[in-house]
C-alpha positions as CSV (number, residue, x, y, z in Angstrom):
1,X,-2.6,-7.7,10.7
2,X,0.1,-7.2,13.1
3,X,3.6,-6.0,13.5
4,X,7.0,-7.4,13.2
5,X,10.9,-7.5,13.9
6,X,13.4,-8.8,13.4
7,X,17.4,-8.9,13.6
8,X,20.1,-11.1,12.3
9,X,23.7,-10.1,13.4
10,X,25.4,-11.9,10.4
11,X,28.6,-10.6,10.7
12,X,31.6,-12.2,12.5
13,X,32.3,-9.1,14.4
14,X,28.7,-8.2,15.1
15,X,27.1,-8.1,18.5
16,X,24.4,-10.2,19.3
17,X,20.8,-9.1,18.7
18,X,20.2,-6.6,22.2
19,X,17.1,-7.6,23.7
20,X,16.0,-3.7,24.7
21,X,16.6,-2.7,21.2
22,X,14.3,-5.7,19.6
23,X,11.6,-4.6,22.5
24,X,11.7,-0.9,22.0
25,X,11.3,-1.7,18.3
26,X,8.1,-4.6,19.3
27,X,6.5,-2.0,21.3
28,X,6.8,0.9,19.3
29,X,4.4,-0.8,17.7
30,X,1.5,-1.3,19.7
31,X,-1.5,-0.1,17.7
32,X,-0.5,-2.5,14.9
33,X,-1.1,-5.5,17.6
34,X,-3.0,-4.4,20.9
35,X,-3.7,-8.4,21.3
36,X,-0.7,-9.8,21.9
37,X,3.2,-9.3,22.3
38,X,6.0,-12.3,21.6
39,X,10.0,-12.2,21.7
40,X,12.4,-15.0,20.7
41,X,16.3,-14.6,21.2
42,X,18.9,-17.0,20.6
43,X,22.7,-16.1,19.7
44,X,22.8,-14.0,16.7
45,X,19.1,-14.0,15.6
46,X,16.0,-12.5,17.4
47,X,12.1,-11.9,16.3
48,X,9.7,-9.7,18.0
49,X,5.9,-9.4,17.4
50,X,2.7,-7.3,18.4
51,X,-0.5,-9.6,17.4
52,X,-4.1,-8.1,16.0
53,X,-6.0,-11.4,16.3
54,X,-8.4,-12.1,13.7
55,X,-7.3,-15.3,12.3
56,X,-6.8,-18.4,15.2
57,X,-7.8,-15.7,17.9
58,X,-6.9,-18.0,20.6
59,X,-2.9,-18.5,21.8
60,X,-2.4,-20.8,19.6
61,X,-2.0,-18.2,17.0
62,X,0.6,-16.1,19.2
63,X,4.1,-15.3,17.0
64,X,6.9,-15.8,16.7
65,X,5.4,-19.2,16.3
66,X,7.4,-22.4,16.0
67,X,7.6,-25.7,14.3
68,X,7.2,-28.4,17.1
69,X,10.9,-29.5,16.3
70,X,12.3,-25.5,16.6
71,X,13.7,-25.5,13.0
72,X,11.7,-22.9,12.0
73,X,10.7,-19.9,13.5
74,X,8.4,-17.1,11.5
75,X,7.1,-13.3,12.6
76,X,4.4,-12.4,10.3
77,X,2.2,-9.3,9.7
78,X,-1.1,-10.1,7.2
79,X,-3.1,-12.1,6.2
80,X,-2.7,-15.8,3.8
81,X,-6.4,-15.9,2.2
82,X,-5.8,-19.2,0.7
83,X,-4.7,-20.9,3.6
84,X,-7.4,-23.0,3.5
85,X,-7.1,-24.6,0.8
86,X,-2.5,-24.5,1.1
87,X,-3.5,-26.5,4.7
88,X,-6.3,-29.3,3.1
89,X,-3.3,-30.1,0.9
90,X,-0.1,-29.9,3.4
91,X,-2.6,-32.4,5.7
92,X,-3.3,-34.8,2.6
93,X,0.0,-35.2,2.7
94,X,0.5,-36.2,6.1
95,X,1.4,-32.6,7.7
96,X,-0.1,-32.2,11.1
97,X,-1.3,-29.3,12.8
98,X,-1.7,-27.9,15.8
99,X,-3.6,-24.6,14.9
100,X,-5.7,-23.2,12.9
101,X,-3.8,-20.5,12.0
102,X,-2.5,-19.1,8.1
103,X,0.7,-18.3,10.2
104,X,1.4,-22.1,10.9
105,X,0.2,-22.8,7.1
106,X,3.7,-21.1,6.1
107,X,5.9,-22.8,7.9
108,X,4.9,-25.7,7.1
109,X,5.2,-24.7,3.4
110,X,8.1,-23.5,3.5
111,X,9.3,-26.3,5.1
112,X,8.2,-28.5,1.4
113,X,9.1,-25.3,-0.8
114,X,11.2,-23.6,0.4
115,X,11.8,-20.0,-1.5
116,X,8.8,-21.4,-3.9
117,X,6.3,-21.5,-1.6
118,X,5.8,-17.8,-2.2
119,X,4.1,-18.3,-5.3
120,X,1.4,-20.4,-4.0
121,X,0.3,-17.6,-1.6
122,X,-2.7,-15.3,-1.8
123,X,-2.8,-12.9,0.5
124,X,-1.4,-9.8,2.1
125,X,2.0,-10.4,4.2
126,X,5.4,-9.5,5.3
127,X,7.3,-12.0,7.3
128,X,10.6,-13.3,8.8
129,X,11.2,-16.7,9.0
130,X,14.6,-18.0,10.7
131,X,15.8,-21.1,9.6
132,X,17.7,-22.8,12.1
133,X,19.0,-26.0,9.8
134,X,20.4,-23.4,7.3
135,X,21.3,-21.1,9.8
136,X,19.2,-18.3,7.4
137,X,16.4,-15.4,7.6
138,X,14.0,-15.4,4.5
139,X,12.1,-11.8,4.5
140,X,9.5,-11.3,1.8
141,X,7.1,-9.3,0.8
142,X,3.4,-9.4,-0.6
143,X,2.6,-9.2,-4.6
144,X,1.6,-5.6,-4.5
145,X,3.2,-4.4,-1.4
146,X,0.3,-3.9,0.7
147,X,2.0,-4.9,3.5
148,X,4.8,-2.9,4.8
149,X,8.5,-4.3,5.4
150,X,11.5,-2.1,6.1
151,X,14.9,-2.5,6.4
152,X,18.5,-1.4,7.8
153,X,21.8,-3.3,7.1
154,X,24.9,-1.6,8.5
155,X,27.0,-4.4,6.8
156,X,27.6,-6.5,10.0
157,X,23.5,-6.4,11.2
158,X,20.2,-6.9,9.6
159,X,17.2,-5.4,11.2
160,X,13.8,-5.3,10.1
161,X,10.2,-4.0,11.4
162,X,6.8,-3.5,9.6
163,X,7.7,0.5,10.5
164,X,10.2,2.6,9.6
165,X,9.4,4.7,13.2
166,X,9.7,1.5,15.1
167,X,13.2,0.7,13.2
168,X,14.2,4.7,14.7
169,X,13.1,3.5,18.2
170,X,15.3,0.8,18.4
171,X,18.2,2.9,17.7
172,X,21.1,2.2,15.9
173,X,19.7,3.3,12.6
174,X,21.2,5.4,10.1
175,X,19.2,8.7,10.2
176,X,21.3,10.6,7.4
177,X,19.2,11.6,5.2
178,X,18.0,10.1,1.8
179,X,18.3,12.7,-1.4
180,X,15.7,10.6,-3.1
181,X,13.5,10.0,-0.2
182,X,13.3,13.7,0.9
183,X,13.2,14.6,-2.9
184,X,10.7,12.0,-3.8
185,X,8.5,13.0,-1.1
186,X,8.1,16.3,-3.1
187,X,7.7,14.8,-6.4
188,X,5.2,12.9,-5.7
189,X,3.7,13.7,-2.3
190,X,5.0,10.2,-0.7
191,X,8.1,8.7,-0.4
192,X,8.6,6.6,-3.3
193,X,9.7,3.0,-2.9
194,X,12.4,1.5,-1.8
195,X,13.3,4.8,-0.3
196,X,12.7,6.3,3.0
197,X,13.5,9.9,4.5
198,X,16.6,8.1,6.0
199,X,19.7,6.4,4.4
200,X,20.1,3.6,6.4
201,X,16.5,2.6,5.7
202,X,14.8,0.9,2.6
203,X,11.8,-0.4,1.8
204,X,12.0,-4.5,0.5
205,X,10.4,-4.5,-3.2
206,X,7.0,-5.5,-3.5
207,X,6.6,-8.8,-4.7
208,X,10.0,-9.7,-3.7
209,X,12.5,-11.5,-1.0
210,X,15.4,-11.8,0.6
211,X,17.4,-14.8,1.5
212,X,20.5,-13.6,4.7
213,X,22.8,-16.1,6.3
214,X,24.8,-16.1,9.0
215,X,28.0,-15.0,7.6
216,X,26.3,-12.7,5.4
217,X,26.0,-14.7,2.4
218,X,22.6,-13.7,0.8
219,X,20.0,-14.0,-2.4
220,X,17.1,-11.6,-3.2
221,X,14.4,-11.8,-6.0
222,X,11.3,-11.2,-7.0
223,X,8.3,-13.8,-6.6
224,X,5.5,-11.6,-8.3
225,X,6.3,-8.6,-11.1
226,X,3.5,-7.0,-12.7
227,X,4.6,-5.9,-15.9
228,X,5.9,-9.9,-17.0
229,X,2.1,-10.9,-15.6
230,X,0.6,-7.8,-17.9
231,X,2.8,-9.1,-20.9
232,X,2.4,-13.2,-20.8
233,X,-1.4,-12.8,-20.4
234,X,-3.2,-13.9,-23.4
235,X,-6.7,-12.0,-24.4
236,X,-9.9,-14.1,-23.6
237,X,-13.3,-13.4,-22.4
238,X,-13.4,-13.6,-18.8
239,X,-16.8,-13.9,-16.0
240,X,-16.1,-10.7,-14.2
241,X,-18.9,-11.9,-11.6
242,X,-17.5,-15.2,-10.5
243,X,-13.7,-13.2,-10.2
244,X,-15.0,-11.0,-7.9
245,X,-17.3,-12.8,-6.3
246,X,-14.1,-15.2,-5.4
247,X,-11.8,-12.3,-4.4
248,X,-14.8,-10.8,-1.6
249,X,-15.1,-14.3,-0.4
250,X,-11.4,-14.7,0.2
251,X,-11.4,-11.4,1.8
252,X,-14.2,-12.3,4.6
253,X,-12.2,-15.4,6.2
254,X,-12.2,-14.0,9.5
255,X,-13.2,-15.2,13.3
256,X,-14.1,-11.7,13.6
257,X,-16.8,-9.5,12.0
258,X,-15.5,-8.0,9.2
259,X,-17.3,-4.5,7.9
260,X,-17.0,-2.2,4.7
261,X,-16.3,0.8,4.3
262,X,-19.2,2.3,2.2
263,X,-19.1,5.7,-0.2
264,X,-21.2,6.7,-3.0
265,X,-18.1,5.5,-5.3
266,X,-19.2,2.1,-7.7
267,X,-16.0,0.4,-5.9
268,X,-17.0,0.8,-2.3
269,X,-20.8,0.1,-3.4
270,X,-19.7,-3.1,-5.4
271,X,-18.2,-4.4,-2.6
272,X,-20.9,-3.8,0.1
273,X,-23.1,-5.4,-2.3
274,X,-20.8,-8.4,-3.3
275,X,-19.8,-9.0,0.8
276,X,-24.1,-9.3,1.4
277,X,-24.4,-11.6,-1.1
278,X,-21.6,-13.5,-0.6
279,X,-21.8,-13.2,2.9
280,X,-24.9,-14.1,3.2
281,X,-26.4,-11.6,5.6
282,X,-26.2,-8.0,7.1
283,X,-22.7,-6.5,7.1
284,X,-21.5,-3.7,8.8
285,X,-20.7,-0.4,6.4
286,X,-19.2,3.0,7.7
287,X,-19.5,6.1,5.4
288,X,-17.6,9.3,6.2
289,X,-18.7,12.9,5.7
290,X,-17.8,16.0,6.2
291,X,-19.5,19.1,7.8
292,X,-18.0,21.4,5.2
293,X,-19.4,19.5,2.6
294,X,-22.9,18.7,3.3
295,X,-25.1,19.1,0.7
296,X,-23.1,19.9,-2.0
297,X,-22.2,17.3,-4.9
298,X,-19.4,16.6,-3.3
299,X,-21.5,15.3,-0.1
300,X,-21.1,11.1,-0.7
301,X,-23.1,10.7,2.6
302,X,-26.8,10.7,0.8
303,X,-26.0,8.2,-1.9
304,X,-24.3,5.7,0.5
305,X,-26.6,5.8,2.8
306,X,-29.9,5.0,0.5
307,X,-27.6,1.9,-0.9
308,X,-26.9,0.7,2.6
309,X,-30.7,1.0,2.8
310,X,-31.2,-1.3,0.1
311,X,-28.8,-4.0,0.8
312,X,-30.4,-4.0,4.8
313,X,-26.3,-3.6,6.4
314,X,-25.8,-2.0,9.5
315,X,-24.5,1.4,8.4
316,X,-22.6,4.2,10.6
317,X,-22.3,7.4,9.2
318,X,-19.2,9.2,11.2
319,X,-19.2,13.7,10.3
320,X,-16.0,14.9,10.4
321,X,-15.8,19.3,11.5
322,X,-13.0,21.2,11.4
323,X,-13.5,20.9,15.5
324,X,-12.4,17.1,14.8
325,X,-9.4,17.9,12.5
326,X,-7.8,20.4,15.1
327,X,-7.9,17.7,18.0
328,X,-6.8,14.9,15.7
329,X,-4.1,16.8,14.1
330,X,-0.9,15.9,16.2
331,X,-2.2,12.3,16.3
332,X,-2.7,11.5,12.9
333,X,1.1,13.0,12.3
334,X,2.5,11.2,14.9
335,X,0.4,7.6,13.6
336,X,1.7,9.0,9.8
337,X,5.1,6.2,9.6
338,X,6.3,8.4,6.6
339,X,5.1,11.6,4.9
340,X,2.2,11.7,3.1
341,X,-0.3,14.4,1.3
342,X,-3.2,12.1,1.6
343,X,-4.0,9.4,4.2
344,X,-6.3,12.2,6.0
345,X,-9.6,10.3,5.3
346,X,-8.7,7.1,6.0
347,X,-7.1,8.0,9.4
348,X,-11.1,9.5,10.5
349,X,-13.1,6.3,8.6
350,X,-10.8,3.9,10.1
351,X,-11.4,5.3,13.5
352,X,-14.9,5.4,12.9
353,X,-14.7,1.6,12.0
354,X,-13.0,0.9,15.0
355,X,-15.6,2.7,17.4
356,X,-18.2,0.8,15.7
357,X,-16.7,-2.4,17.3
358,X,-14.4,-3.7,13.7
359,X,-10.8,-5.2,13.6
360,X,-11.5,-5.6,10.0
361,X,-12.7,-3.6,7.2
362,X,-12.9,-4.1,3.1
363,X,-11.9,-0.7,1.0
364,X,-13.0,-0.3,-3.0
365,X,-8.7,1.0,-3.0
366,X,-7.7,-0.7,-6.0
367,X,-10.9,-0.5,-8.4
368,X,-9.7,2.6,-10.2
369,X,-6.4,1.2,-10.9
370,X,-7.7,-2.5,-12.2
371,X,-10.9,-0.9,-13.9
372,X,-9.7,1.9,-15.7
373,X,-11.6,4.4,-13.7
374,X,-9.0,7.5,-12.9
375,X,-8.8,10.4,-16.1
376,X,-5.4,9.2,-16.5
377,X,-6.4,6.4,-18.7
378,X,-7.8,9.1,-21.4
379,X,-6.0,11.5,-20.8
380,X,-2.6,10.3,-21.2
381,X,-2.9,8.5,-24.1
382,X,-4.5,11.6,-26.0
383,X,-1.7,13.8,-24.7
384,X,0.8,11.4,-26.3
385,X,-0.9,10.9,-29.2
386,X,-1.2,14.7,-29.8
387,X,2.7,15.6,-28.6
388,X,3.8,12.4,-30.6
389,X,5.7,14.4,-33.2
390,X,7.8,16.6,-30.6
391,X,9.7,13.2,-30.2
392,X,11.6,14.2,-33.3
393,X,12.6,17.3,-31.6
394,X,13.5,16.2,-27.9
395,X,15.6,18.9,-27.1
396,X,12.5,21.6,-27.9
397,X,10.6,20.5,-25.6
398,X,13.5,20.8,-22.5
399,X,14.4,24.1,-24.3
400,X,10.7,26.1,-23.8
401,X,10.4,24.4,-19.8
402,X,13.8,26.2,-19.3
403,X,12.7,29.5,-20.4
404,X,8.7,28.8,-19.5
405,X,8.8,27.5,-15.7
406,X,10.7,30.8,-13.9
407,X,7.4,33.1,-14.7
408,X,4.7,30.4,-16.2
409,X,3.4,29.6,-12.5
410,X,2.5,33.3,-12.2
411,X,-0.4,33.1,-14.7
412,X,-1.1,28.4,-14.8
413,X,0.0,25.3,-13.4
414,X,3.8,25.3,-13.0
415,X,3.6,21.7,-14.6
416,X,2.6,23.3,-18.0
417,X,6.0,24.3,-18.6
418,X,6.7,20.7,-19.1
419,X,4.5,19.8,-21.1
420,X,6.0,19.7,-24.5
421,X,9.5,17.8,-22.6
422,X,6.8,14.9,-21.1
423,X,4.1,14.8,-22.9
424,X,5.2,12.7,-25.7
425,X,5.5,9.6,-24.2
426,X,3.0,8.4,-21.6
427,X,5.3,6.8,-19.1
428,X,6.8,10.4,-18.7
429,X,3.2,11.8,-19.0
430,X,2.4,9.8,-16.1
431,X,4.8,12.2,-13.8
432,X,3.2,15.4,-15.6
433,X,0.0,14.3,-14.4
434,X,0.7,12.4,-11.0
435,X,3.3,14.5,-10.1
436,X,3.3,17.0,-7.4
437,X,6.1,19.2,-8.0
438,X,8.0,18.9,-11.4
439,X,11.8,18.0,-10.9
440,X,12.8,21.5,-11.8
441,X,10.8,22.5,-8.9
442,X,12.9,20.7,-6.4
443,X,15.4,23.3,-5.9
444,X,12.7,26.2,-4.7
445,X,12.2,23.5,-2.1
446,X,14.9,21.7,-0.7
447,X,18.1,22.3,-0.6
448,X,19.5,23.0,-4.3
449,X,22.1,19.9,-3.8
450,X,19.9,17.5,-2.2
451,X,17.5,17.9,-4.9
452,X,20.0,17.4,-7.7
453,X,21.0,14.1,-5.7
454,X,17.8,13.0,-4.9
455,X,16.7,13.3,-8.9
456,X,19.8,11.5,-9.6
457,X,18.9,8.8,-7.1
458,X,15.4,8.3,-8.2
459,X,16.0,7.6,-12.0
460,X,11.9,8.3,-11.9
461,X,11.8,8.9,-15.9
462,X,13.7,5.5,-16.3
463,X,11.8,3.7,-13.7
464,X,8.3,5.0,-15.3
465,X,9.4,3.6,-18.7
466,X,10.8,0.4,-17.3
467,X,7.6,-0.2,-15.9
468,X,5.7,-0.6,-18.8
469,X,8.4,-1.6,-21.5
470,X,7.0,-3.6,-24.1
471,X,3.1,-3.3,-22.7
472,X,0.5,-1.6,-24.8
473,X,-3.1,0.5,-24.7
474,X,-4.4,0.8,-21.2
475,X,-2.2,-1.8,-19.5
476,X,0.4,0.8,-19.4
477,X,-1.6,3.4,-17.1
478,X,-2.9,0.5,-14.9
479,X,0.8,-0.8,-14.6
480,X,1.8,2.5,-13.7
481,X,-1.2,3.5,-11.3
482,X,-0.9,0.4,-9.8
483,X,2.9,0.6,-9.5
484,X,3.4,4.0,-8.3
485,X,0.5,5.8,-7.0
486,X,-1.3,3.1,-5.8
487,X,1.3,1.1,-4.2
488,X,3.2,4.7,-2.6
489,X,0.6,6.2,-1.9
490,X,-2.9,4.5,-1.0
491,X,-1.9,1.3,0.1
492,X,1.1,2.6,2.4
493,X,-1.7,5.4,3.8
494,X,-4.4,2.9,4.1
495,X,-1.6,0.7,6.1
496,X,-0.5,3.3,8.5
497,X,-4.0,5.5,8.9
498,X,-5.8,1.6,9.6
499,X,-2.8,0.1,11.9
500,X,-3.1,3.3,13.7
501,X,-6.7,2.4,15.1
502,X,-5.9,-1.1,15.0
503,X,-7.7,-2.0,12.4
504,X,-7.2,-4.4,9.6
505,X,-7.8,-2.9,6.1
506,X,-8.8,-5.5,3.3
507,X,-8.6,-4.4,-0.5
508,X,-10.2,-7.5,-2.5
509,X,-9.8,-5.0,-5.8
510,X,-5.8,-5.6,-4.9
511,X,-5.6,-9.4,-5.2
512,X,-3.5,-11.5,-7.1
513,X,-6.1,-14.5,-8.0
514,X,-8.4,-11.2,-9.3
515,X,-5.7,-10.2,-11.3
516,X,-4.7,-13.3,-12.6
517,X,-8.5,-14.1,-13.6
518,X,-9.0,-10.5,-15.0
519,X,-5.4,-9.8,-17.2
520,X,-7.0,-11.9,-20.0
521,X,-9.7,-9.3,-20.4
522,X,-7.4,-6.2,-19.6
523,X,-5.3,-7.1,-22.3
524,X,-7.9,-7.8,-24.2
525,X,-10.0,-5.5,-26.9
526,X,-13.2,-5.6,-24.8
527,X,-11.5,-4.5,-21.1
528,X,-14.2,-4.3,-18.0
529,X,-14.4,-0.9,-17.1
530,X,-15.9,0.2,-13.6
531,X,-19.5,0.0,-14.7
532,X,-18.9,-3.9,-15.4
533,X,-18.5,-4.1,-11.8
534,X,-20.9,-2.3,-10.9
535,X,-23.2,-4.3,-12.9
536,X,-21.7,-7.5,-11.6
537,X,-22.4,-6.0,-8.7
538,X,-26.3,-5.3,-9.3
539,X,-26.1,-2.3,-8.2
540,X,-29.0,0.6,-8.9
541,X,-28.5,3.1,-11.4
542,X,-28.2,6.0,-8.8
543,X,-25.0,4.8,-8.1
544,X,-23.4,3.7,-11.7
545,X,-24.6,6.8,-13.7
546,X,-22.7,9.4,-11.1
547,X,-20.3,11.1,-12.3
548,X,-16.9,10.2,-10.8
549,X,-15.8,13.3,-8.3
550,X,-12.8,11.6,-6.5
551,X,-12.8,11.5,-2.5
552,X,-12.7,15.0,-1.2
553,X,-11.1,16.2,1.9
554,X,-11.1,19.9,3.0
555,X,-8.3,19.8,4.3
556,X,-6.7,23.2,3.1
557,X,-10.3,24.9,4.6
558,X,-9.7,23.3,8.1
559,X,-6.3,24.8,7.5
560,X,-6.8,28.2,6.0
561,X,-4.7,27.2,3.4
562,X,-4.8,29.4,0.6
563,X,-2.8,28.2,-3.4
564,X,-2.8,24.9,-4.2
565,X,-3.4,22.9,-1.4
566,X,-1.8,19.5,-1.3
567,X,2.0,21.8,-1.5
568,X,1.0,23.8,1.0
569,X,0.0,21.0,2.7
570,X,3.3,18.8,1.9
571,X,5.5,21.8,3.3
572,X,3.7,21.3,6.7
573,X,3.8,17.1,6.8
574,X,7.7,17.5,5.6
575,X,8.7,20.1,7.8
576,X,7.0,18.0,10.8
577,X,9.0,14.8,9.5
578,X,12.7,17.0,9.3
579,X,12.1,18.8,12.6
580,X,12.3,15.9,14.3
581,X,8.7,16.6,16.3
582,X,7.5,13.1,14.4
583,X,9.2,9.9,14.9
């Protein structure tokens, strides 16, 4: 895992790429690749790179890396876990090479695909790759966005960086602020992709790419798009085992050690389990607690540490005061790349990982979402089932939130107010739920105009249903988790809270070859829930028969924080982000 730039100046009137610019952006970047640094200019096109070597640790992994003949040029942040076996076939065909890097492995692909060659790839990635025959930049993205990859275009000049920070340190961004990005930050407690706090910055789509030319000629698309996966798999019994047995084997390629981080959750355990097995020997786990929490049911520490007992790994537990939240405070907002509720816990367990001597660590992030294991996937199918008939009155339901929401939040949730307007369908249920401030909250919080134009910007009732058109059961709730919170939210805070201690943060449950070899099932009417994994897993009933409690963080007691924490605690990460103390 790494970080990378890039710049095109496509247009005619465009100046060339500026070398300070493409370095500030490199080097704000640092913590992402503490390894290494690379820089390649020439005329109108420029990449820039900070290396975390865990793949090819020796030079001959450096980037921007090369084809010998200089045709192609590629900057590339992640990981290929198939490379392997993409390399044993490029060579049988007479490909030579003179790494053993995944890097190298795309060029060389690309070089027989082209554009295709994305839908051979498993892995987690963002790249740039100059073409110099075609006088072209392909940028693209990873299946589920676990990767990061940002960009500005001021209509003459493309940049792009695995930060939005690092874009604002190279200057000549557009800083306006985004009415979505500032009011989807408050709807949902992240920024909501492909929008940032700022106007002149987007996110590129998971799962999708963009083709830029000199000239300014260009093509975009999607290689990956969950909901057409979700609807043209067929049902079938599937062996759960063997899938995940494959994913946690793809996830350990590594020359370095690569660790787990261990809870008392099934999805953490599973893996620790699965990654002895498979590896075959001790592992490295790290479990978190904190002080506030010990010996209450909320306390994970116990539990994970008896199972890291049993499977014999080498298990750090890392407490976490209120002592360690004051000091770490200004550091975790300045590593935060955009504002976020959450992230909190994985900023502490990723430094802990990183103390204990790991570039690389394995997270259970992604379990829930595949495995049907959050209380959205019975609750929001009962609420629409229940609220079906208000359908055939859809302007009740917008009628009572208008009178309910000025006074309801005195005496319940403010959300209740909308719960006749959203609960009959579950894509909109889905916002009820995951939502942190309803839309007709947004005014009390931002500015009464940029709220009305953020909510037009974001669509987020359309997008929700577009999502999951056509699916049925619980595909749609794992679509949406999958699409919204999971991708938002944990994978862009497991990004910025594990690149912050340089470390590498693996999530085998979010893998396409596991998806692919699990949709039959999902789809099915016999869909693996999380104690099939845990079984899979062999794990001891201790662990399977807890009651799920969710990761807590007490944040809001370190703070004093009195209401409902996660807004009081959004009003202080936003107002950070719009002072202008965080960039």
């Amino acid at each position: 895992m790494c970080g990378l730039a890039a710049i095109l100046a496509y247009g005619a009137e465009a100046p060339p790429p500026d070398r300070a610019e493409l370095l500030a952006v490199r080097d704000a970047m640092v913590p992402r690749g503490p390894d290494g640094a690379g820089l390649w200019l020439d005329g109108r096109v420029g990449l820039a790179h900070r290396r975390l070597s865990i793949i090819e640790i020796t030079e001959a992994g450096a980037q921007p890396m090369a084809t010998s003949d200089g045709r192609l040029r590629v900057t590339f942040n992640g990981e290929i876990y198939n490379y392997r076996a993409l390399r044993a076939e490029l060579e049988a065909q007479g490909v030579a090479f003179a790494s053993h890097s995944d890097t190298e492995v795309l060029l060389h692909l690309y070089r027989r695909d082209g554009i295709d060659m994305l839908r051979s790839l498993r892995g987690m990635f963002a790249f740039a790759l100059w073409d110099e025959e075609r006088r072209g930049m392909l940028l693209a993205r990873d299946p589920f966005g676990i990767k990061p990859l940002y960009i500005a275009d001021d209509g003459r000049t493309l940049r792009a960086a695995s930060q939005v920070k690092a874009l604002l340190a190279g200057g000549g961004i557009d800083t306006c602020p985004s009415p979505a990005g500032h009011a989807g930050f408050f709807l949902w407690g992240h920024v909501p992709e492909p929008f940032t706090l700022y106007r002149g910055v987007e996110a590129l789509p998971a799962g999708g790419w963009l083709w830029v030319e000199e000239g300014g000629a260009r093509r975009s698309g999607r290689h990956f798009d969950l909901r057409e996966e979700a609807l043209a798999a067929q049902p079938a019994d599937i062996d759960l085992g063997a899938a995940l047995r494959d994913s946690v084997a793809h996830h350990l390629i590594a020359d370095v050690p690569v660790g787990v981080f261990l809870s008392a959750g099934i999805d953490s355990a599973s893996l620790a389990s699965l990654a002895v097995e498979v590896g075959g020997g001790p592992v490295e786990t790290v479990t978190l607690g904190f002080d506030r929490l010990k010996g209450t049911h909320a306390d994970e520490v116990p539990l994970a540490e008896d199972l890291a007992r049993r499977l014999g790994t080498h298990q750090r537990t890392q407490w976490v005061g209120e002592a360690d939240f004051a000091e770490a405070r200004e550091r975790i907002f300045a590593d935060m790349d955009q504002p976020s509720v959450d992230g909190v816990n994985t900023w502490f367990v990723a430094r802990a990982a990183r103390q204990a001597g790991l570039k690389v660590a394995l997270s259970g992030l992604g379990g829930d979402e595949m495995f049907g294991g959050y209380d959205t996937f019975r609750q929001l199918p009962r609420m629409e089932r229940l609220l079906r008939p208000m359908r055939l009155l859809p302007g009740l339901g917008a009628g009572l939130r208008f009178l309910a929401a000025p006074w309801i939040g005195r005496f319940a949730s403010p959300k209740l107010a909308g719960l006749l307007e959203l609960g009959p369908r579950l894509s909109d249920a889905y916002l009820l739920k995951r939502g942190l401030f309803m839309p007709w909250e947004l005014k009390g919080v931002l500015d009464p105009d940029m709220a009305a134009a953020g909510l037009e910007g974001l669509a987020t009732r359309s997008r929700l249903a577009e999502a999951v058109a056509g699916l049925e059961g619980d595909m749609r709730t794992g679509v949406l988790e999958m699409s919204f919170y999971m991708r938002n939210q944990l994978l862009r805070d497991a990004d910025w809270a594990g690149m912050a201690h340089s470390l590498e943060i693996r999530t085998p449950f979010v893998d396409v070859g596991l998806l692919r070899a699990c949709l039959p099932a999902l789809v099915g009417p016999h869909r693996p829930a999380k104690r099939d994994v845990a079984r899979s897993a062999r794990l001891p009933d201790s662990i399977i028969s807890r009651p799920k409690t969710g990761f807590t963080v007490p944040v809001s007691q370190w703070l004093g924080l009195g209401g409902p924490s996660s807004r009081l605690w959004a009003g202080l990460v936003h107002g950070r982000f719009t002072a202008g103390d965080v960039r």
